[in-house]
C-alpha positions as CSV (number, residue, x, y, z in Angstrom):
1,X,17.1,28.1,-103.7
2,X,15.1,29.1,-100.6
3,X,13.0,25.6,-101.5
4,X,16.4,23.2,-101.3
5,X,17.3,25.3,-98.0
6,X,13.5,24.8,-96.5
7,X,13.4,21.4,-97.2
8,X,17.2,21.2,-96.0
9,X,15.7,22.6,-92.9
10,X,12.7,20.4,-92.6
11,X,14.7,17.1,-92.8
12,X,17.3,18.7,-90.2
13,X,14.3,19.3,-87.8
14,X,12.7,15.8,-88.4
15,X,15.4,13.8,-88.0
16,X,16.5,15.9,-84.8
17,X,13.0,15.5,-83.3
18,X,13.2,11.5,-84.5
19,X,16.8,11.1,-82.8
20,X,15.1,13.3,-79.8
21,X,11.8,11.2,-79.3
22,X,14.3,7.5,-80.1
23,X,16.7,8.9,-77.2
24,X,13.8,10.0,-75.3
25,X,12.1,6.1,-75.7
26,X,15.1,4.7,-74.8
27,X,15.7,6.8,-71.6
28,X,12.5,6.0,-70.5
29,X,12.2,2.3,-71.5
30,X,15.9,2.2,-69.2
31,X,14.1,4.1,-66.7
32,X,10.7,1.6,-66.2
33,X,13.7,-1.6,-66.2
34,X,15.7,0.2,-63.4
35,X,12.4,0.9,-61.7
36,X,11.1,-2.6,-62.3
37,X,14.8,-4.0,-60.9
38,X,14.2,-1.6,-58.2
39,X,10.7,-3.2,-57.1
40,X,11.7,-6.7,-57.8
41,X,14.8,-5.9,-55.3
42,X,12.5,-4.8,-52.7
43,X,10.0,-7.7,-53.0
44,X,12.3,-9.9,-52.1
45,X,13.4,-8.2,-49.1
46,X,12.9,-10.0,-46.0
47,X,11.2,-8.8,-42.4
48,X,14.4,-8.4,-41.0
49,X,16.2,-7.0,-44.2
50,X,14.0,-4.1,-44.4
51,X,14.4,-3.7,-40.7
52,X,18.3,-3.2,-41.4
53,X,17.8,-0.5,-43.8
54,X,15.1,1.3,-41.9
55,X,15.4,2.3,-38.3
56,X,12.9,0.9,-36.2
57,X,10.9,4.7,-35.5
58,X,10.6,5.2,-38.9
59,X,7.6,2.8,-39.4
60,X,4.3,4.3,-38.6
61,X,1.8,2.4,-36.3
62,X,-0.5,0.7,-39.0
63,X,2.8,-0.5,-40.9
64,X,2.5,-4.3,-40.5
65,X,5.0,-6.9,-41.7
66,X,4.1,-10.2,-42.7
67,X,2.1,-11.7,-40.1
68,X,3.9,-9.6,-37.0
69,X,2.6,-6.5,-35.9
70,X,3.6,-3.4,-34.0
71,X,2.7,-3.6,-30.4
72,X,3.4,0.3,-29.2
73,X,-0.1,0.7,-27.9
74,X,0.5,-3.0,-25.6
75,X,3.6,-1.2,-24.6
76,X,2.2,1.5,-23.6
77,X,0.2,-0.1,-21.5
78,X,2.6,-2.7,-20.1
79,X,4.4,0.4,-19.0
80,X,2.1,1.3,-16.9
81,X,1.0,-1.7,-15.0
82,X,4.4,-3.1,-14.8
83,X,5.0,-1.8,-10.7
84,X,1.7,-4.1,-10.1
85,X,3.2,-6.8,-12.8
86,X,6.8,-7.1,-11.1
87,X,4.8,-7.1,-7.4
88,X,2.8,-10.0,-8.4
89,X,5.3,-12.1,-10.7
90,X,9.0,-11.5,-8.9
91,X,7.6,-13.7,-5.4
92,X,5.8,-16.3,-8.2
93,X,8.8,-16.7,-10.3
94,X,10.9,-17.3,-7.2
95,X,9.2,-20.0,-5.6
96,X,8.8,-21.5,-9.1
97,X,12.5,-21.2,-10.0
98,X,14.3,-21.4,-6.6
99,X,13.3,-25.6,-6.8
100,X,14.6,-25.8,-10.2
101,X,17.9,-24.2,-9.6
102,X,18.6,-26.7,-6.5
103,X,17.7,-29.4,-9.0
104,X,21.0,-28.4,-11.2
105,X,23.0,-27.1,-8.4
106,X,26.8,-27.7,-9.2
107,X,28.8,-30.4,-7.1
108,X,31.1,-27.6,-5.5
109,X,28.2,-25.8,-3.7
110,X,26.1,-26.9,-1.0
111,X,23.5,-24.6,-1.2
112,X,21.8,-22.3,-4.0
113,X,19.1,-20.0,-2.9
114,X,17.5,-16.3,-3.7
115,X,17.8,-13.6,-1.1
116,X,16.3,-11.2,-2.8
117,X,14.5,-11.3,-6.2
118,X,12.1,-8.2,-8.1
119,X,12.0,-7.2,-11.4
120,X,13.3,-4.0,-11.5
121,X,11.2,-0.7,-13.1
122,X,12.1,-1.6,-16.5
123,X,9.2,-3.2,-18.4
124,X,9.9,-6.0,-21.3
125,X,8.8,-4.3,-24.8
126,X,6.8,-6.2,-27.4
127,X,8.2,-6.7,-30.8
128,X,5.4,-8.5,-32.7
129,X,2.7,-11.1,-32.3
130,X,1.5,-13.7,-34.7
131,X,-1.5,-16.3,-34.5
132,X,-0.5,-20.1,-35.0
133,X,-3.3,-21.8,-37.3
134,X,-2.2,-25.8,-36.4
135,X,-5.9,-26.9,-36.9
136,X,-6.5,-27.6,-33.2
137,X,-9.4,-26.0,-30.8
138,X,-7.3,-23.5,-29.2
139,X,-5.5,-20.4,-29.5
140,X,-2.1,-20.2,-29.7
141,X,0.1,-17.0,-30.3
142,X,3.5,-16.4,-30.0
143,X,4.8,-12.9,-28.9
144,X,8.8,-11.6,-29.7
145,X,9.8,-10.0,-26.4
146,X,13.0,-7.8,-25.9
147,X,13.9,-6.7,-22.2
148,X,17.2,-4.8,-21.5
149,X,16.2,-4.8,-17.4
150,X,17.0,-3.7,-13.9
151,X,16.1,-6.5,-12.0
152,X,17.5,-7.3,-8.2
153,X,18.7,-10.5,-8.3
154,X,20.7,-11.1,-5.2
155,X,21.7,-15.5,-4.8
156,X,22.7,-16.5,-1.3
157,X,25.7,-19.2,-2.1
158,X,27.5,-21.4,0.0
159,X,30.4,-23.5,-1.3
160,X,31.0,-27.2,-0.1
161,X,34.6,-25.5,1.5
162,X,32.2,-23.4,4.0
163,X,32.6,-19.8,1.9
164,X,29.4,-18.2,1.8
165,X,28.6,-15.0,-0.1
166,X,26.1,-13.0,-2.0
167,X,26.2,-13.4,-5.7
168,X,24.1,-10.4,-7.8
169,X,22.9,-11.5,-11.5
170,X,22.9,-7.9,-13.5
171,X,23.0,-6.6,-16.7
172,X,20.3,-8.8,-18.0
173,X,19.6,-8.8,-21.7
174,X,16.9,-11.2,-23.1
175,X,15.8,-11.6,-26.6
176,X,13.4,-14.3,-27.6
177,X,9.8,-15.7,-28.1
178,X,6.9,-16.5,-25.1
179,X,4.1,-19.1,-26.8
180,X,1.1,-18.9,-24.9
181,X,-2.1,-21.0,-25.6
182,X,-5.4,-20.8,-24.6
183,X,-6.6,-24.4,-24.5
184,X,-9.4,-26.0,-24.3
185,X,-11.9,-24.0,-25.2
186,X,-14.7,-23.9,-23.6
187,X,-18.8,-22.2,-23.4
188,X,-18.3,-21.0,-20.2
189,X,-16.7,-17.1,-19.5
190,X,-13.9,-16.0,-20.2
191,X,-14.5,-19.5,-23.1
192,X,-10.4,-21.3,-22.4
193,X,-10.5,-23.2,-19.8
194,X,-6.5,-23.1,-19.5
195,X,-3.1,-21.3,-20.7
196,X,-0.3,-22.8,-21.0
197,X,2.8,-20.6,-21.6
198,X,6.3,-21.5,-22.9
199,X,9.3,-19.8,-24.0
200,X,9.3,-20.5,-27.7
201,X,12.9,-19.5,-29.1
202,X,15.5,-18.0,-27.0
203,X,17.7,-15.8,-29.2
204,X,19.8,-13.8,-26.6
205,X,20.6,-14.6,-23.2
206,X,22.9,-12.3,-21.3
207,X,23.9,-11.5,-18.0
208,X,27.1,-10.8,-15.2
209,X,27.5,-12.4,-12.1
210,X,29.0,-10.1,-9.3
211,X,30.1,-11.0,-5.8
212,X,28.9,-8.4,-3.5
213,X,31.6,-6.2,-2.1
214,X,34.1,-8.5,-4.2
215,X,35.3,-10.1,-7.1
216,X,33.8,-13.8,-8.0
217,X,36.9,-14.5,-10.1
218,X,38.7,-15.3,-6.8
219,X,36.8,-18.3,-6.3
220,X,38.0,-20.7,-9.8
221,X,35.1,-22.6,-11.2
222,X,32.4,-21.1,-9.1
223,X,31.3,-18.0,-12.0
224,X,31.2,-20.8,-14.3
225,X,29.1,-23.2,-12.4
226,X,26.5,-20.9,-11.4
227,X,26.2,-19.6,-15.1
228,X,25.6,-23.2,-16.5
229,X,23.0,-23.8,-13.3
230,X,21.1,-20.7,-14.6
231,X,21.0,-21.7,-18.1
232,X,20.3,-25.4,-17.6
233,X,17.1,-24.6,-15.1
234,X,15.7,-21.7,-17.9
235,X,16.3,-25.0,-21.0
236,X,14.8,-27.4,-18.5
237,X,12.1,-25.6,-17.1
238,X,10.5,-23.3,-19.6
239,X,12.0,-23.5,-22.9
240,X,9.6,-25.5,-25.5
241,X,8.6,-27.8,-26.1
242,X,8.2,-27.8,-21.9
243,X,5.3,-25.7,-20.9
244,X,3.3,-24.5,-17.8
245,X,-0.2,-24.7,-16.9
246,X,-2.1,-21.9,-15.4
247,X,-6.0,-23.4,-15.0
248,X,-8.8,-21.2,-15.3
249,X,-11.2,-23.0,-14.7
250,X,-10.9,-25.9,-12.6
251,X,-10.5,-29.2,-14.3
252,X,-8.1,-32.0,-15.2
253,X,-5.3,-30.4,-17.5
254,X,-2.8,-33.2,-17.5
255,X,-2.6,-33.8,-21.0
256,X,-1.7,-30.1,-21.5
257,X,2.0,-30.9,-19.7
258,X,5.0,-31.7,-21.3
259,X,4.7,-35.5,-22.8
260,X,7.2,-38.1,-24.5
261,X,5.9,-38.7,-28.1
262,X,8.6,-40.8,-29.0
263,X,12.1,-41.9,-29.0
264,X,14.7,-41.4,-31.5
265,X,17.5,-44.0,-32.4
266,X,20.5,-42.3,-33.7
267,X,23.5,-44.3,-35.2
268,X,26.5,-42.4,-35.7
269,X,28.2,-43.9,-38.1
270,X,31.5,-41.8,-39.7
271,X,32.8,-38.8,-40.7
272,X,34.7,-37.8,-43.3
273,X,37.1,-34.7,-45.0
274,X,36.9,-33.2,-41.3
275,X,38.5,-29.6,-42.0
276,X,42.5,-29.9,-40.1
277,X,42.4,-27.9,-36.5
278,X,45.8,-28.9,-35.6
279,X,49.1,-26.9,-36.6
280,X,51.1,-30.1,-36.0
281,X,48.6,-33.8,-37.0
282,X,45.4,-33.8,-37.6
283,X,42.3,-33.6,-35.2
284,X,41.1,-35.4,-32.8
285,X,37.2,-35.3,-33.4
286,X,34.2,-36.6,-31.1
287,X,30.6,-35.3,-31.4
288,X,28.3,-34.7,-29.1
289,X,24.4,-34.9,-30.0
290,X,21.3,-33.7,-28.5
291,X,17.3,-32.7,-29.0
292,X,17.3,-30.8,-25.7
293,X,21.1,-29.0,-24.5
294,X,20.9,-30.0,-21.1
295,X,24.1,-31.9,-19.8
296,X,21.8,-35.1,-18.6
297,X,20.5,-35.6,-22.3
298,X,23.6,-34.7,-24.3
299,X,25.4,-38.0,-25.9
300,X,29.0,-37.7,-26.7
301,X,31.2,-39.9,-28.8
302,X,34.5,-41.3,-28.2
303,X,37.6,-39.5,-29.8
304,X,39.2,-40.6,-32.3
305,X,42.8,-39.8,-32.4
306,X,44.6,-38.1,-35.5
307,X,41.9,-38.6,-38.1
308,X,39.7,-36.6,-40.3
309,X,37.9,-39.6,-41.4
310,X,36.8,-41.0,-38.0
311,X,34.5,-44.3,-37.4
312,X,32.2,-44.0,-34.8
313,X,30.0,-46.8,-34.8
314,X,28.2,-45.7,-31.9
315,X,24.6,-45.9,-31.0
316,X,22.3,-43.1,-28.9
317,X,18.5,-42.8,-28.2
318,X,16.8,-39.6,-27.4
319,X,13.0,-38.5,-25.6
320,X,11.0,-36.8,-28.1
321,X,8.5,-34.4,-26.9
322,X,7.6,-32.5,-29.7
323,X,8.5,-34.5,-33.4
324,X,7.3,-30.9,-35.3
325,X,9.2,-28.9,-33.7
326,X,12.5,-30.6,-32.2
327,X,15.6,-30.6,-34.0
328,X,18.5,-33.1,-33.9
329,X,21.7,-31.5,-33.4
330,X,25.2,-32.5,-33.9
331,X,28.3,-31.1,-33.0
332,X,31.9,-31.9,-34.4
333,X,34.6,-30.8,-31.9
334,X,38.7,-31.4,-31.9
335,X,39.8,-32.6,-28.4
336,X,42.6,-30.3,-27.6
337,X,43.4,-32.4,-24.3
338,X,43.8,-29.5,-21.2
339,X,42.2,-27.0,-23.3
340,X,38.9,-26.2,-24.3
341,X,37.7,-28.3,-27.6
342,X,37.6,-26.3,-30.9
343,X,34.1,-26.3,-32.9
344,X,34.8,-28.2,-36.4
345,X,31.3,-27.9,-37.7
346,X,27.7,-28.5,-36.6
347,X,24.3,-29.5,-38.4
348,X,20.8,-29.7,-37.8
349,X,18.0,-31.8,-38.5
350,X,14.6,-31.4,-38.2
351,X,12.5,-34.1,-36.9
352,X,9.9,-33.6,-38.5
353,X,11.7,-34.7,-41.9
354,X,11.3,-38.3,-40.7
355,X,9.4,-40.6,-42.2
356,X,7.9,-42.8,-38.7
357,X,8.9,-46.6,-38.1
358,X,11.4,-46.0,-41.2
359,X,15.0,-46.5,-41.0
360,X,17.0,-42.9,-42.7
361,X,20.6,-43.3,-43.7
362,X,21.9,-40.1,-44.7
363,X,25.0,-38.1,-45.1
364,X,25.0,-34.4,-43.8
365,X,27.4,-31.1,-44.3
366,X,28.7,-29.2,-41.5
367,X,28.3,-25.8,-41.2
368,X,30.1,-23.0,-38.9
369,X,27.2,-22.1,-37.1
370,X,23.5,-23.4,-37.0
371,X,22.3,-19.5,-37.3
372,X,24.6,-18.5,-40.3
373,X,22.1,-19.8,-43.8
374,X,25.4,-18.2,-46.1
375,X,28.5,-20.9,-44.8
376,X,29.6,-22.4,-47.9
377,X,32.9,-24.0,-46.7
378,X,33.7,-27.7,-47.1
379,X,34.0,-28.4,-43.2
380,X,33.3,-32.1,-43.7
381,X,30.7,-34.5,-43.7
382,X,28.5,-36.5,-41.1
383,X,27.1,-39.8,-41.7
384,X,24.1,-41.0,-39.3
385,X,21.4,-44.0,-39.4
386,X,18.1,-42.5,-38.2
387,X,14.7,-44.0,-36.9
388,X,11.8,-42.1,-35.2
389,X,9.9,-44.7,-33.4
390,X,6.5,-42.3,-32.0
391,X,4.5,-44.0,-28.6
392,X,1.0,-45.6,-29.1
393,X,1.9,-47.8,-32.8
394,X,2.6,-51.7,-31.3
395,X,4.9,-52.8,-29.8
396,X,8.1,-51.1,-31.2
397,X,6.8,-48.2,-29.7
398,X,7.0,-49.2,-26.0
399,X,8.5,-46.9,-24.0
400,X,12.4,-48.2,-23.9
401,X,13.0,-45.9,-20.6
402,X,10.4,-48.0,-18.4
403,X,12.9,-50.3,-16.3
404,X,11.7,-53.5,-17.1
405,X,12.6,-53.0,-20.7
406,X,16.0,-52.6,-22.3
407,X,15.8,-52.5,-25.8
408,X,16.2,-49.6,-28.1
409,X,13.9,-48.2,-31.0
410,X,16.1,-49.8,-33.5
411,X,16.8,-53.1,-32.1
412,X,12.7,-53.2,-31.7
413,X,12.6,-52.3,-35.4
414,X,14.9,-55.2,-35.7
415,X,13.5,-57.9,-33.6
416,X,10.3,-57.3,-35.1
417,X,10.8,-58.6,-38.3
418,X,12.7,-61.8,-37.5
419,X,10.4,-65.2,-36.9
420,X,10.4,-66.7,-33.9
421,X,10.8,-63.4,-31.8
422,X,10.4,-63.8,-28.2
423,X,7.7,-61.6,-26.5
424,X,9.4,-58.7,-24.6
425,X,6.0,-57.2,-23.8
426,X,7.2,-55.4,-20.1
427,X,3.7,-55.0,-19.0
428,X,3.4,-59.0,-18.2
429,X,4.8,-60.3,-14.7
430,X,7.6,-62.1,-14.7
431,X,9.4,-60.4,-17.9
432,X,12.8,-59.6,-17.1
433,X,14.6,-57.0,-18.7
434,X,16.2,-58.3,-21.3
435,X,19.1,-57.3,-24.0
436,X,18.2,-58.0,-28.1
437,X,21.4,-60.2,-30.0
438,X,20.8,-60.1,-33.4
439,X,22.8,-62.7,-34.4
440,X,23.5,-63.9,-38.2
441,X,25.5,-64.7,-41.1
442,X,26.4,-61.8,-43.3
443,X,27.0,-63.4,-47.4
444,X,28.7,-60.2,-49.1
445,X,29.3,-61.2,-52.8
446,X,31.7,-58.3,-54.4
447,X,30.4,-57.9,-57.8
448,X,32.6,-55.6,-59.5
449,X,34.1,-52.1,-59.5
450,X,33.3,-49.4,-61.8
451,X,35.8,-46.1,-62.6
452,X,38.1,-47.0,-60.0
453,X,40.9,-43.8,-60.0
454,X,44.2,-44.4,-61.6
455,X,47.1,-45.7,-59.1
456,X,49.9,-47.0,-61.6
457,X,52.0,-44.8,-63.9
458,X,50.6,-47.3,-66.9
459,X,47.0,-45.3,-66.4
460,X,45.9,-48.4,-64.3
461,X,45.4,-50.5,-61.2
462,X,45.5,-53.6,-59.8
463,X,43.1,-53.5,-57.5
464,X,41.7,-55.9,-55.0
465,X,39.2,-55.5,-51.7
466,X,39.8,-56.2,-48.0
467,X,36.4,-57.2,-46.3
468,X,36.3,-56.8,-42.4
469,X,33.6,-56.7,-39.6
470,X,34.4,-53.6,-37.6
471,X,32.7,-55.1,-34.4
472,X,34.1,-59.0,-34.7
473,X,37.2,-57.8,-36.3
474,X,36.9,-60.6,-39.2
475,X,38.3,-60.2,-41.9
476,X,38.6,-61.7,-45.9
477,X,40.1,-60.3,-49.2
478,X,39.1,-60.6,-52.9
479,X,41.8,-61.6,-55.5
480,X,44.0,-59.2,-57.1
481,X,42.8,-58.0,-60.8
482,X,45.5,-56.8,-63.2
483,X,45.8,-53.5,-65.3
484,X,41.9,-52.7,-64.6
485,X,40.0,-49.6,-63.2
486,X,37.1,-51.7,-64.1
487,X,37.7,-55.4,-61.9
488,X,34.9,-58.4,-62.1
489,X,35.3,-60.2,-58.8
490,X,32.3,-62.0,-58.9
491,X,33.6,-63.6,-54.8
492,X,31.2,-64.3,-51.9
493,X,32.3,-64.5,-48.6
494,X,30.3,-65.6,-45.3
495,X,30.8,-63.6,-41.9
496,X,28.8,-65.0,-38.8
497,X,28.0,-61.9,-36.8
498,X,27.4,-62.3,-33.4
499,X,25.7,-58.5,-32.7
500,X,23.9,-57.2,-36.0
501,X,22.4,-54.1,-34.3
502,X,26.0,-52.7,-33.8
503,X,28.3,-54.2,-35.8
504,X,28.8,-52.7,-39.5
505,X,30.9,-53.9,-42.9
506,X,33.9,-51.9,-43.9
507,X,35.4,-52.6,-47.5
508,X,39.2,-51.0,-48.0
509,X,40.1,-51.0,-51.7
510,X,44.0,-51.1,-52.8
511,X,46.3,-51.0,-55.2
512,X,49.0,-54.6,-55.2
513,X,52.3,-53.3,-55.8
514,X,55.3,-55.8,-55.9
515,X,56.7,-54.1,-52.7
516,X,53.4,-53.7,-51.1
517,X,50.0,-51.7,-51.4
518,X,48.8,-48.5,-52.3
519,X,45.0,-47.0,-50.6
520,X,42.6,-46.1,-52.8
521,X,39.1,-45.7,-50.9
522,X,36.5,-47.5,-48.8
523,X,32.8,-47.9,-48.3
524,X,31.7,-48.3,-45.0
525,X,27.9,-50.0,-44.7
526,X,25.4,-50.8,-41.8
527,X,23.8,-54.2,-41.6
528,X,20.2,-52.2,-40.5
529,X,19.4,-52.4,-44.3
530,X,19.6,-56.0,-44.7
531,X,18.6,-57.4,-42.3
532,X,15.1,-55.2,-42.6
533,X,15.0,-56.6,-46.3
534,X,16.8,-60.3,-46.1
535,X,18.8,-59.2,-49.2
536,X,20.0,-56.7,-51.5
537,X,22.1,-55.6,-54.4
538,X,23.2,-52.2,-54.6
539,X,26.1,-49.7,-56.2
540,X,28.2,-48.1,-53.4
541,X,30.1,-44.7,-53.9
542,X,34.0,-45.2,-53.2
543,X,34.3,-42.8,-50.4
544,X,38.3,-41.1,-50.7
545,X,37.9,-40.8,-54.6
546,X,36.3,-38.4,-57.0
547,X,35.3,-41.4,-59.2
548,X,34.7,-45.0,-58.6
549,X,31.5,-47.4,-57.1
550,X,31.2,-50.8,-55.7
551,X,28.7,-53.5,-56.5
552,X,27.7,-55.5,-54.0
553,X,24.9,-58.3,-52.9
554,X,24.2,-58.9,-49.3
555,X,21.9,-61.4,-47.9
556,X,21.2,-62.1,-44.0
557,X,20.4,-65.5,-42.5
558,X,19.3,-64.3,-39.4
559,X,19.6,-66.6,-36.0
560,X,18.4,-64.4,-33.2
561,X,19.5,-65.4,-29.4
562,X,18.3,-63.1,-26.5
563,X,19.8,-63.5,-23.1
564,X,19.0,-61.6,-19.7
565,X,20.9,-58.7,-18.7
């Protein structure tokens, strides 16, 4: 009996200490993939995730992130010599900036000047540092700044009505990035023989403008003004890719300045399922474009009225200094007449994306803001024809700004390929400046249609295709196709254009009712395309429809006429 109760026992125990060690296994097996989830999280955390979680004091002195580093020690030191710093800079930076901010003085003063400028007792503190490798003999390091200063800022104003008063800039807050490179370098002591300095980014910008011993909200427009004067002479005169030269050792450091690399040719073609800002309608969109946010280089569009499909058809060049590191940007607005225009969406290219000499059509989302990655709303789309034309290549890449010569990067691009061009070369005597027609005949054969959406109650269409030149306003139309979501036109029709560069090809497609016509989408198409190639055939997306594409073949005869301006 005691040997059926042992052995009872024993298999109790064992099992129990199985059960025990399995549970045991599986805790720990759950523990090492929590853990391992754990890690993995934290791996992916980025620089400025971890410094969410983590106040910035926690992080000893030898902590280093990525390629930034803690700078307490240069702080400390900064600290000190910042009474000899702000001696030596404040009188430097006036004389430097004092010019500048006459340059962008506003129309409704007469004068713009500093009474009194130091940089207060508060020194800037260094965030991080990181060395640029771009394969180069130099050096080139880029330091984050932050400085939350006292400065005394005091602008003498006087007003084109004869008011004259003190204006003090306070509160300043700046956030941003200061490039400074040591080039060229050199055998001889201290081994650069320049630095050129720049601000790199420019991520906060804040300050308050205060009348001295009164309120400069009495005077309408005049806050505003000097505010947009202040910003334009900091994006003009310091931000990159403009830079200034400090030599070291004397020498010729010309090429060091700020330089045109290029131009870029920017056709702004349509847009299309523009998100509605209007209660009552729809919105009245325009863009405006730049490379560099000052008010002389921004390019706006037209408005068009009550449309969240607008056509543009216009055409913009821009100065490129810097094709690495410049971006395109557009802007979408709604023109709310007397009030201020309301953002749509915005995008960004970079520049650097472009292939050079080649022609890019491409479509582009909008976003809500250029620094917000997460925006996943549909706010519409942009459609643009791009061409980087860089200096120094032949010559498409003459400088289009010199005044002798009138023709843009694209209508170079153009030109260049037809027979018989005419030499615009504006370095010879006698050339006078001279305006590019690129004039043609435009054979559009509609193929056929594929998938076109269902307009009848029969599961069917009858659809057919009006053909129009946007520019020349001509216009033809295919024959009507019965019960067919799937029509075999096979028709070629023959438009003389009389501007290629800026006309473009718009094909409606509609339903034929008995008591009229029903819409069902459009493709809207350049002329860049063929008349680079001479002729293609291609399938076209029906733009307005979830389904559907057009087949088309296009051929250009060119006949190019250029006449003076």
């Amino acid at each position: 009996m005691s040997f059926f109760f042992g052995l009872i026992i024993g298999i109790s125990v064992g099992i129990g200490l199985i059960a025990a060690f399995v549970h045991y296994e599986k805790s720990r097996s759950k523990h090492r993939s929590h853990l391992a989830a754990i890690v993995a999280s934290f791996a992916r955390l980025t620089v400025n995730d971890a410094k969410k979680i983590l106040p910035d004091d926690f992080y000893p002195s030898w902590v280093v992130f990525s390629h930034r580093q803690k700078l307490n020690w240069l702080n400390l030191h900064l600290t000190k010599i910042w009474p000899y710093v702000n001696e030596a800079a404040s009188e430097l930076i006036r004389n430097n900036v004092e010019p500048v901010l006459e340059q962008y003085r506003p129309v409704i003063l007469s004068s713009l000047k500093f009474s009194r400028f130091t940089l207060g007792t508060v020194a800037p503190q260094l965030t991080g540092v990181s060395i640029i490798e771009d394969g180069t003999e130099s050096i080139t390091m880029d330091l984050e700044l932050q400085w939350d200063g006292n400065p005394s800022i005091i602008l003498d104003i006087k007003t084109k009505l004869g008011i004259a008063l003190p204006v003090q800039v306070k509160d300043i807050g700046f956030t941003g990035i200061f490039r400074l490179m040591f080039k060229p370098l050199v055998e001889e002591f201290p081994c650069f023989g320049a630095v050129s300095y720049s601000l790199r980014e420019k991520q906060k910008l804040d300050f308050t403008l205060k009348v001295v011993g009164g309120d400069i909200s009495s005077i309408p427009g005049v806050s505003d003004a000097i505010e947009e004067t202040i910003r334009d002479a900091i994006e003009d005169s310091l931000t990159w890719p403009v830079r200034k030269v400090v030599p070291i050792i004397p020498g010729d450091y010309s090429e060091l300045e700020l330089q045109p690399v290029g131009t870029l040719g920017v056709k702004l073609i349509q847009a299309k399922e523009l998100t509605n800002k209007d209660v009552i309608g729809k919105s009245d969109p325009f863009a405006v474009l730049y490379i560099r946010p000052l008010r002389n280089r921004m390019k706006t569009s037209k408005t068009i009225k009550n449309q969240l499909n607008p056509v543009w058809n216009e055409h913009y060049e821009f100065i490129v200094e810097d094709e690495t590191t410049q971006n395109l940007v557009l802007k979408v607005f709604d023109d709310d007449g007397i009030r201020a225009a309301e953002l749509i969406g915005c995008v960004c290219l970079k520049l650097k994306d472009l292939e050079p000499g080649k022609v890019k059509d491409i479509w582009l989302n909008l976003v809500k803001d250029l620094d917000v990655q997460r925006d996943k709303k549909n706010r519409g789309q942009v459609h643009l024809e791009l061409l980087y034309c860089p200096f120094g290549t032949g010559k498409e890449s003459v400088n289009p700004f010199a005044s002798k010569y009138s023709m843009t990067s694209l209508e170079r691009a153009l030109s260049s390929r037809v027979d018989g061009m005419i030499d615009l070369d504006p370095g010879k005597t006698g050339i006078k400046r001279r305006e590019v027609i690129l004039r043609g005949v435009l054979s559009v054969t509609v193929i056929s249609a594929v998938d076109l959406p269902i307009a009848d109650l029969m599961g069917l269409a009858d659809p057919y295709v009006v053909l129009q030149m946007k520019k020349c306003q001509t216009r033809s139309k295919t024959r009507v196709i019965n019960n067919c979501l799937n029509p075999v036109w096979n028709q070629t029709f023959d438009f003389v254009v009389e501007d290629g560069l800026h006309d473009m090809l718009q094909m409606d497609i509609y339903d034929h009712d008995l008591f009229g016509k029903d819409y069902m989408g459009r493709c809207i198409l350049t002329l860049t395309r063929v008349i680079l190639e001479g002729q293609y055939k291609d399938s076209f997306h029906v733009e307005g429809t979830k389904c559907g594409k057009l087949n088309l073949h296009l051929k250009w005869t060119a006949q190019p006429v250029y006449r003076n301006a």
